[in-house]
C-alpha positions as CSV (number, residue, x, y, z in Angstrom):
1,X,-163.7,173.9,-92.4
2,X,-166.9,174.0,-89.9
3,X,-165.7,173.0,-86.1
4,X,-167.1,170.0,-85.7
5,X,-169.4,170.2,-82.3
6,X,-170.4,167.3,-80.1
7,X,-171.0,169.2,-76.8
8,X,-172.4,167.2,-73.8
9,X,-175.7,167.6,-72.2
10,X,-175.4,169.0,-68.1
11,X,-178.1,168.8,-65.4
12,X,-176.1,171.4,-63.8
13,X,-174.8,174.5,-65.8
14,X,-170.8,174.6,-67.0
15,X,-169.0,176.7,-68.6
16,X,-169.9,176.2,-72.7
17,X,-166.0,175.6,-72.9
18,X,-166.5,172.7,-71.2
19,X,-169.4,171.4,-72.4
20,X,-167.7,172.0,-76.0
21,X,-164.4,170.1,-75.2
22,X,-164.1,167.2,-77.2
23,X,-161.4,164.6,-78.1
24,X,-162.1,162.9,-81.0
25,X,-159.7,160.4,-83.4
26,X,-159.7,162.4,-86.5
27,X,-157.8,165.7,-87.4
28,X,-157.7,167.6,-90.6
29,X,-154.2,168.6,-91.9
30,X,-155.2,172.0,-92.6
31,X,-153.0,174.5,-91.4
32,X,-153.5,176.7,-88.3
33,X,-152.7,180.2,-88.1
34,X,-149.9,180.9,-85.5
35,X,-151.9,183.7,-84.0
36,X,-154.1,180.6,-82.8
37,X,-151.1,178.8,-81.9
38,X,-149.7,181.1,-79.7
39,X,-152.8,181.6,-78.3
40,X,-153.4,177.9,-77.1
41,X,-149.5,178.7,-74.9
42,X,-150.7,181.8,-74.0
43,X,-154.0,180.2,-72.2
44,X,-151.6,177.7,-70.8
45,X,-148.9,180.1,-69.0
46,X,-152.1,181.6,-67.2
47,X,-152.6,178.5,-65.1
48,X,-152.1,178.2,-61.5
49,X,-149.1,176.7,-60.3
50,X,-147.0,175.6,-57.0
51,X,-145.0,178.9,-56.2
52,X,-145.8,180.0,-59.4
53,X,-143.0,178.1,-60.8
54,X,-144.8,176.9,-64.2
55,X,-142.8,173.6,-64.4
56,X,-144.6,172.8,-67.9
57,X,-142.7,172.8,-71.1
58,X,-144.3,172.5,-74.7
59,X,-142.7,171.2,-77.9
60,X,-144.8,171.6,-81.1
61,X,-144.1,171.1,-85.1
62,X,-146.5,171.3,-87.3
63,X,-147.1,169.8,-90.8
64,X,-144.9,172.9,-92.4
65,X,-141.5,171.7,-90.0
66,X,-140.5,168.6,-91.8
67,X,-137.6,168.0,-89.7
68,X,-139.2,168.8,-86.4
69,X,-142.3,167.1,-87.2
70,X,-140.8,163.8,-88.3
71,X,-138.7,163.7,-84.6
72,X,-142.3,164.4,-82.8
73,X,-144.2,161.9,-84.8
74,X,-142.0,158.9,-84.0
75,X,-142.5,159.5,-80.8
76,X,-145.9,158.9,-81.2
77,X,-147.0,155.6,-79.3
78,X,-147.9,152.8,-82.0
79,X,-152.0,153.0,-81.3
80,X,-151.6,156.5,-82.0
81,X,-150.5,156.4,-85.6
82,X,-153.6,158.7,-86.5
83,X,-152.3,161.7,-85.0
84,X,-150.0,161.9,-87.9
85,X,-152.9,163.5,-90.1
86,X,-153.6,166.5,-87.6
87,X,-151.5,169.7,-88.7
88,X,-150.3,170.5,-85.1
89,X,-148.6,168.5,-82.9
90,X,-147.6,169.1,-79.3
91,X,-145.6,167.4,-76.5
92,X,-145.7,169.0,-73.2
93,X,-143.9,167.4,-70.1
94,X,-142.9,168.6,-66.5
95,X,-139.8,170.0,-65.1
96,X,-139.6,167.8,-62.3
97,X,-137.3,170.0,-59.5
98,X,-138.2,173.8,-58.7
99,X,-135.6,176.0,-60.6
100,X,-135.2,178.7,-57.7
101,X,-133.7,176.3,-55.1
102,X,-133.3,172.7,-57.4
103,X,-135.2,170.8,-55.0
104,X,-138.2,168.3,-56.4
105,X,-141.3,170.0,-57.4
106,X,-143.8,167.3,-56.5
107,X,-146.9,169.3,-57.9
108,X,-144.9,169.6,-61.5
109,X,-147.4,166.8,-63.2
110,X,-150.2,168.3,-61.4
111,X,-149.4,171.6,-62.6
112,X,-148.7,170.5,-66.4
113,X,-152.5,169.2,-66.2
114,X,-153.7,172.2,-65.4
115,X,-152.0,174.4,-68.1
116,X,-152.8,171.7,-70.5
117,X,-156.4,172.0,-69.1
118,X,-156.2,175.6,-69.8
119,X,-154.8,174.8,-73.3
120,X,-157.7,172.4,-74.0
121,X,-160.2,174.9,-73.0
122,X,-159.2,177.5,-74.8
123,X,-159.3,175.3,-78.3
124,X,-163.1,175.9,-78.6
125,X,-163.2,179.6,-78.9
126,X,-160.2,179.3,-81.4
127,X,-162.4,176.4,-83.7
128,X,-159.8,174.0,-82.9
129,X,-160.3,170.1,-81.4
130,X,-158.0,168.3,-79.5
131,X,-156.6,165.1,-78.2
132,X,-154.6,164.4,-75.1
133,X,-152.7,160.8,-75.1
134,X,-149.3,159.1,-74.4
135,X,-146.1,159.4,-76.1
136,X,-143.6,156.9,-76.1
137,X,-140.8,158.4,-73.3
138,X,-138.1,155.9,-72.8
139,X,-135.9,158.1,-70.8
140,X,-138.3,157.6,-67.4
141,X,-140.1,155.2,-65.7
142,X,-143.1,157.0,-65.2
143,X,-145.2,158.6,-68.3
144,X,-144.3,162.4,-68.5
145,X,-145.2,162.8,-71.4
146,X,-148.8,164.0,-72.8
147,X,-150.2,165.7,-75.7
148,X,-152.8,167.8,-78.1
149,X,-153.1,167.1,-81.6
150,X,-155.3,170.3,-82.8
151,X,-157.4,170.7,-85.9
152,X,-159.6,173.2,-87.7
């Protein structure tokens, strides 16, 4: 399958990663290769973090994990049924207290943005899309929870 492109137009020059990152509503089932997979978590565990304490965490199932799938996909907010098509799904949240002294890491959200950042960006050079939105988390009273649903 062609990568579909829809990069933006700068008055200023970007990096092309940036200009390429798109979110759109549609994903093709078609399989990723895990190579690519563990790419996208590799780009993420190079971002910067408070103390270097990488508070992110990533859950993913793809269209092959029947089980796993079908617990990430009813987590799935009800306007976001269509993520259901794309192959890969991924939840990411935040461990919210530092794991050297147990104390609360206020920069964990911040920091799970950036690595997801990082993720995002590196989805162009791998000809993959994807699509950060909400996931239903009834366990807090804030929204930890965010995601990428990737396609070819």
């Amino acid at each position: 399958m062609d990568y579909p492109r829809k990069p933006v137009q700068t008055t200023i020059p970007i990096l092309e990663a940036i200009r390429d990152r798109w979110s759109p509503l549609a994903f093709s089932d078609h399989p990723i290769e895990q190579e690519k997979i563990a790419t996208l978590f590799e780009a993420a565990r190079w971002a910067p973090s408070s103390f270097n304490e990488q508070p992110w965490r990533y859950v993913y199932a793809t269209k092959d994990d029947k089980d796993d799938r079908l617990k990430l996909e009813s987590l799935l907010v009800e306007g976001n049924s269509w993520a259901k098509n794309a192959y890969l799904l991924v939840l990411s949240f935040a461990v919210p207290t530092f794991a050297r002294n147990g104390k609360e890491n206020r920069h964990a959200m911040h920091d799970l943005g950036a690595a997801t950042g990082f993720l995002a960006l590196q989805l162009p050079s791998l000809g993959l899309i994807g699509h950060q939105i909400r996931w239903r988390d009834s366990t807090s009273p804030r929204p930890m929870a965010r995601s990428a649903f990737l396609r070819n």
